[in-house]
C-alpha positions as CSV (number, residue, x, y, z in Angstrom):
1,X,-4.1,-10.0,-4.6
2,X,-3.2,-6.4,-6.2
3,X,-1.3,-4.1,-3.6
4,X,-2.1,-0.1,-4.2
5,X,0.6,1.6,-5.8
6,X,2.9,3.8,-3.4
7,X,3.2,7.6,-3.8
8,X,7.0,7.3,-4.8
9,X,7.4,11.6,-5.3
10,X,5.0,14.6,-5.6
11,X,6.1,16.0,-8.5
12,X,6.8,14.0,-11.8
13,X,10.8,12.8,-12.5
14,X,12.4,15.0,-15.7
15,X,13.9,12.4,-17.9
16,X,16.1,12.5,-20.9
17,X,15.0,9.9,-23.5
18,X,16.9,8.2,-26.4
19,X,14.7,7.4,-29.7
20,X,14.1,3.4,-29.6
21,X,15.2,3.0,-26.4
22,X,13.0,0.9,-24.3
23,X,12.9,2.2,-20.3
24,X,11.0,0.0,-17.6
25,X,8.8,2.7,-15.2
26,X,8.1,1.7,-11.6
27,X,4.9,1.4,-11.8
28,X,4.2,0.3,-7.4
29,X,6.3,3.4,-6.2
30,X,9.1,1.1,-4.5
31,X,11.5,1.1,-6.4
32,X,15.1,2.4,-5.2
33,X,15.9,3.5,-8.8
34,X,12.9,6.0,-9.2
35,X,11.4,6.6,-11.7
36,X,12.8,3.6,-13.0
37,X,11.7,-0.6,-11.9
38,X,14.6,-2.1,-9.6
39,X,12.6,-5.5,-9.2
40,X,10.7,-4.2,-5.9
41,X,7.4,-4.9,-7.3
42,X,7.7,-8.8,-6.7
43,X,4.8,-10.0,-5.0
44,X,3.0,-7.1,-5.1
45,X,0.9,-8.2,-8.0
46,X,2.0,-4.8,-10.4
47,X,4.4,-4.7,-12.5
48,X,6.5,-2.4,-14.4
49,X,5.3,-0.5,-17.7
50,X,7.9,-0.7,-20.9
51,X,7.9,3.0,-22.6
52,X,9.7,3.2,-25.7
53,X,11.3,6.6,-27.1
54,X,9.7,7.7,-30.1
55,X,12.2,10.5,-30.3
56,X,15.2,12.1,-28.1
57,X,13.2,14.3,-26.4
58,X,13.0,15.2,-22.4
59,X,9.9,13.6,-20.7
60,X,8.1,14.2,-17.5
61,X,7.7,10.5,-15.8
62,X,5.2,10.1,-13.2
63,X,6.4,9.6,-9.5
64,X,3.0,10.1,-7.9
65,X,2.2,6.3,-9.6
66,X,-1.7,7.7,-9.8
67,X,-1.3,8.7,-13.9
68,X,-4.3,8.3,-16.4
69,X,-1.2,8.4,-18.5
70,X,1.5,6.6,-17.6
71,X,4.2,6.3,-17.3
72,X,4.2,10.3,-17.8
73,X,2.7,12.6,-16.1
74,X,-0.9,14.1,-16.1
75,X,-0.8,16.4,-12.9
76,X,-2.5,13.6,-10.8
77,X,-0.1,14.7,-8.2
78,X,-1.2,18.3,-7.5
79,X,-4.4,16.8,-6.7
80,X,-3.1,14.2,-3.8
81,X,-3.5,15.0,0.2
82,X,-0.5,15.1,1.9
């Protein structure tokens, strides 16, 4: 069985990104290491989501973990009830 993702933040994590660089996002919300997978998700039945720099660039990750674009952000959170 799948466990719901948890709302980690409301507001998506700024992240400095290195071209080819591979970084593993949390995709449950309980990771210690936010925005970033620590190994939390075992037995929850989600796991982590590999994003790969394209470019050095800044990007916004997701911390709500309710994205239609994840890892990053699509403004899911401003939506969510507190």
């Amino acid at each position: 069985m799948m466990d719901k993702p948890i709302v980690a933040a409301r507001q998506p994590f700024k992240v400095d990104v290195q071209a080819g660089k591979a970084y593993y996002w949390c995709a449950c919300g309980r990771s210690k290491n936010q925005p970033f997978c620590d190994g939390s998700h075992k037995g929850t039945g989600l796991t982590p989501m590999a994003y790969k720099a394209d470019a050095d660039k800044t990007v916004w990750l997701c911390g709500c973990k309710q994205t239609k674009s994840a890892p990053l952000c699509d403004g899911t959170h401003k939506t969510l009830q507190a």
